[in-house]
LUMRO-207179 format. One line per 2 residues: number of its first residue (from 1); their letters; for each residue x, y, z of N, C-alpha, C. Coordinates in steps of 0.1 Angstrom, whole numbers, m for minus. Example, Ala and Ser with C-alpha at 12.3 -4.5 7.8 and 13.67 -1.06 7.14 Angstrom:
% LUMRO-207179
1) AS) 132:m57:78:123:m45:78:132:m33:78  128:m22:71:137:m11:71:129:0:79
% end
This chain:
% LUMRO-207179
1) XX) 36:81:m187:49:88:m189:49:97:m201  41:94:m214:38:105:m223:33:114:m216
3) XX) 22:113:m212:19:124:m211:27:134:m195  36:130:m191:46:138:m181:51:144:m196
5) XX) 58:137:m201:67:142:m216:59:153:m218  50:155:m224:43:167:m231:38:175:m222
7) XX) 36:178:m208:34:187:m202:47:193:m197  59:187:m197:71:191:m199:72:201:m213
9) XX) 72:196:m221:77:204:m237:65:217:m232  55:217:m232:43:226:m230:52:236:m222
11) XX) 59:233:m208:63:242:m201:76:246:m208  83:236:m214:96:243:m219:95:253:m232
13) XX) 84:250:m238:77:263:m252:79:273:m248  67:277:m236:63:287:m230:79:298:m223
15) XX) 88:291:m221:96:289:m211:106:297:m224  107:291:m234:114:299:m249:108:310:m251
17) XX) 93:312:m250:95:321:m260:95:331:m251  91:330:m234:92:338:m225:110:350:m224
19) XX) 114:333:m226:132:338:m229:134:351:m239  126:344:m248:130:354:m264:122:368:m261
21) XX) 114:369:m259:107:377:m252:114:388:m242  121:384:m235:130:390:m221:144:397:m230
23) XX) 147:386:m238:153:391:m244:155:403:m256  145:406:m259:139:418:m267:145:427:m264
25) XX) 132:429:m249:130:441:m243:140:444:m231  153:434:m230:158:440:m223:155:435:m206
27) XX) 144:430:m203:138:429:m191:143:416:m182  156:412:m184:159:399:m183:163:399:m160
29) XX) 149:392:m158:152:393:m143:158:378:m132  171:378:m129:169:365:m127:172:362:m111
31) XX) 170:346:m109:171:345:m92:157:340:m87  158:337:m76:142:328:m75:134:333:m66
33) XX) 137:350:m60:125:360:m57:118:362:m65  124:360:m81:112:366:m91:102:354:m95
35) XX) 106:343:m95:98:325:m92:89:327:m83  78:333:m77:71:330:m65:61:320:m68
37) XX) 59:316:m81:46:305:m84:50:292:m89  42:282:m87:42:271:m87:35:263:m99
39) XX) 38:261:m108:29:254:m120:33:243:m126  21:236:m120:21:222:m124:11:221:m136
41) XX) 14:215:m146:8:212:m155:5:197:m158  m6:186:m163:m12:174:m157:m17:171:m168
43) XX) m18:164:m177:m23:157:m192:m34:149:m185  m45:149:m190:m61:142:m184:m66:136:m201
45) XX) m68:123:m198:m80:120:m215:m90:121:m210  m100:127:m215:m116:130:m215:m122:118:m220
47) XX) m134:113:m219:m143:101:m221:m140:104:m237  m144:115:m244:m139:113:m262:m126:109:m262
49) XX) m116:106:m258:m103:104:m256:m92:118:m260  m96:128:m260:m87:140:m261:m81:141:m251
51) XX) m72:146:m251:m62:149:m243:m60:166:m237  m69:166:m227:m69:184:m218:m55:184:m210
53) XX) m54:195:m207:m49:200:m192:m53:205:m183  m50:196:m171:m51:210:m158:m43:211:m150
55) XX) m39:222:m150:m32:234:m145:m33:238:m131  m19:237:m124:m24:241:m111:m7:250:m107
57) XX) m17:263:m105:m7:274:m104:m12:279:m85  1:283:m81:0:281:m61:10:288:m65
59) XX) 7:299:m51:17:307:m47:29:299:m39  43:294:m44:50:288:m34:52:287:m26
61) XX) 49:294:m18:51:300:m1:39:291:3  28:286:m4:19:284:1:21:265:2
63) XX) 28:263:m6:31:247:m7:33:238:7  26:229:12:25:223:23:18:228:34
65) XX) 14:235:30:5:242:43:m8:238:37  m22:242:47:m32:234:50:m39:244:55
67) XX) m50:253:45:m63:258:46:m74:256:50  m80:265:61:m90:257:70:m97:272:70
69) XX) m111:270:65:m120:286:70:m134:278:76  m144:282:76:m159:287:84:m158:272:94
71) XX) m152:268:101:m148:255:112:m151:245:107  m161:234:115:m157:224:112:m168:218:95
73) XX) m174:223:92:m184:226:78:m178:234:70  m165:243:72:m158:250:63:m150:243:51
75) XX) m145:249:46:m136:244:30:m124:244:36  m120:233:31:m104:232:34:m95:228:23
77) XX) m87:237:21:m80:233:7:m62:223:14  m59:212:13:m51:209:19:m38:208:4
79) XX) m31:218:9:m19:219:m2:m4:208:11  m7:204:15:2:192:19:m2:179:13
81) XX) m11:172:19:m18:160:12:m14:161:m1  m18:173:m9:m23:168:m26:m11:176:m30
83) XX) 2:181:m27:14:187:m25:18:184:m43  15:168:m44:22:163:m58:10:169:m68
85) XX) 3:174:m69:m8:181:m78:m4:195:m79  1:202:m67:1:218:m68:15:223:m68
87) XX) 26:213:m69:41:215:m67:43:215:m84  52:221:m89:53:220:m102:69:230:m105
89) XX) 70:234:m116:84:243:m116:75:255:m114  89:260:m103:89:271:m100:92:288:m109
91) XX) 78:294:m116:78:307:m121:79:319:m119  76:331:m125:75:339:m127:61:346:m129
93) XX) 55:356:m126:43:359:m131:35:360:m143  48:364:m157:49:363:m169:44:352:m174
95) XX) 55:339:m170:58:330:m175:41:319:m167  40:321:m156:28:317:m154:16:321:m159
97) XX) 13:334:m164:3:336:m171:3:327:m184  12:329:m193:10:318:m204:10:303:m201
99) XX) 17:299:m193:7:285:m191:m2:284:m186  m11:291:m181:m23:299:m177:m36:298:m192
101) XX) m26:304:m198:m36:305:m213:m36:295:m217  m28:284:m221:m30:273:m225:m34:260:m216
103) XX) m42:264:m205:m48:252:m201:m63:252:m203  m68:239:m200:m82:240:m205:m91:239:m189
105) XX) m83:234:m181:m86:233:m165:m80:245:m160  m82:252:m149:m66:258:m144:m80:258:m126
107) XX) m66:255:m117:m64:260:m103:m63:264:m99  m64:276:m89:m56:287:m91:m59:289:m72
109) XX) m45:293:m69:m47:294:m52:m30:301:m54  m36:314:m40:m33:326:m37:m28:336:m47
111) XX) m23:348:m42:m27:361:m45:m17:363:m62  m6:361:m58:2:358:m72:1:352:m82
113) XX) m8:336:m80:m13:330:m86:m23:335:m95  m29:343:m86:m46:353:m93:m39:356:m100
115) XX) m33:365:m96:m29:381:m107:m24:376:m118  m18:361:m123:m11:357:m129:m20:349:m141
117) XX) m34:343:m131:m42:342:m136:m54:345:m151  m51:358:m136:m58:374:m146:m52:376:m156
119) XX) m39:375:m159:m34:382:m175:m42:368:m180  m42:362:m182:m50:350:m192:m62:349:m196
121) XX) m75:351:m179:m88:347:m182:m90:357:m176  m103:363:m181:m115:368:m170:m119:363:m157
123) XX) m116:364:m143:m119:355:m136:m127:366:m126  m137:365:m124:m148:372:m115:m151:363:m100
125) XX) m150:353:m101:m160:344:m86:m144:337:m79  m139:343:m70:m130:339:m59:m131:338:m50
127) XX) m132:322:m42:m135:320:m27:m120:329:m22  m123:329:m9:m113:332:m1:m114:321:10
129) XX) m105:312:12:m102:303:23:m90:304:29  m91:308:41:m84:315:51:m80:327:48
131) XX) m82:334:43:m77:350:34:m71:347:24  m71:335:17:m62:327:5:m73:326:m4
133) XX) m72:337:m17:m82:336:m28:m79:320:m35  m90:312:m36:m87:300:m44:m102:306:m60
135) XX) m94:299:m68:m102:301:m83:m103:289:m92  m112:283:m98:m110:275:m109:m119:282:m121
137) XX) m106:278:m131:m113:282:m142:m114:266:m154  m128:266:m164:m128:252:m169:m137:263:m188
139) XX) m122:258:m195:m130:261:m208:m141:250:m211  m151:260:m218:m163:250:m224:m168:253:m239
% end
């Protein structure tokens, strides 16, 4: 249950200063066309006992549905089954990038999710399963 707690605060930080931020410049966009991403965030202890994240950012639209490419030896990413891993609050591109930067795992599946990705990390190596870019990134 802590650690639900603190991936909560983690999203609601980001979620402030995103606010303060919008609020600056004026750019304040609201309504849940501009939400197209999905970020779940997941507290893990490592064998040293630290405490990581991983991050799992999905294009909404993609939630419950079930990725199948090269037949029956192909990848299949099943975002129904593991639905409670890739469902999370619903963002923003902005707002997904930064909890993007602060994970130490991240997930990353379809096109919104990349780009959102991309403001964070360098990401070069992207499967495509079913024309759906999937990415993981792992700091070391």
């Amino acid at each position: 249950m802590k650690a639900f707690i603190n991936a909560r605060r983690l999203i609601s930080s980001v979620a402030k200063k995103t606010a303060i931020r919008k609020k600056k410049t004026g750019k304040v966009k609201n309504g849940k066309a501009n939400k197209a991403i999905s970020a779940a965030v997941h507290l893990r202890r490592d064998a040293f006992g630290v405490t990581r994240s991983v991050t799992a950012l999905c294009d909404a639209e993609l939630i419950g549905s079930v990725l199948k490419s090269g037949g029956g030896n192909g990848c299949v990413i099943d975002l129904q089954k593991y639905k409670a891993f890739y469902a999370g609050e619903l963002v923003d591109e902005t707002r997904a990038a930064e909890i993007a930067s602060q994970a130490y795992n991240l997930n990353v599946v379809g096109e919104k999710a990349l780009a959102a990705a991309r403001r964070a990390f360098e990401i070069r190596n992207v499967k495509r399963i079913a024309g759906v870019p999937h990415a993981q990134v792992y700091r070391v």
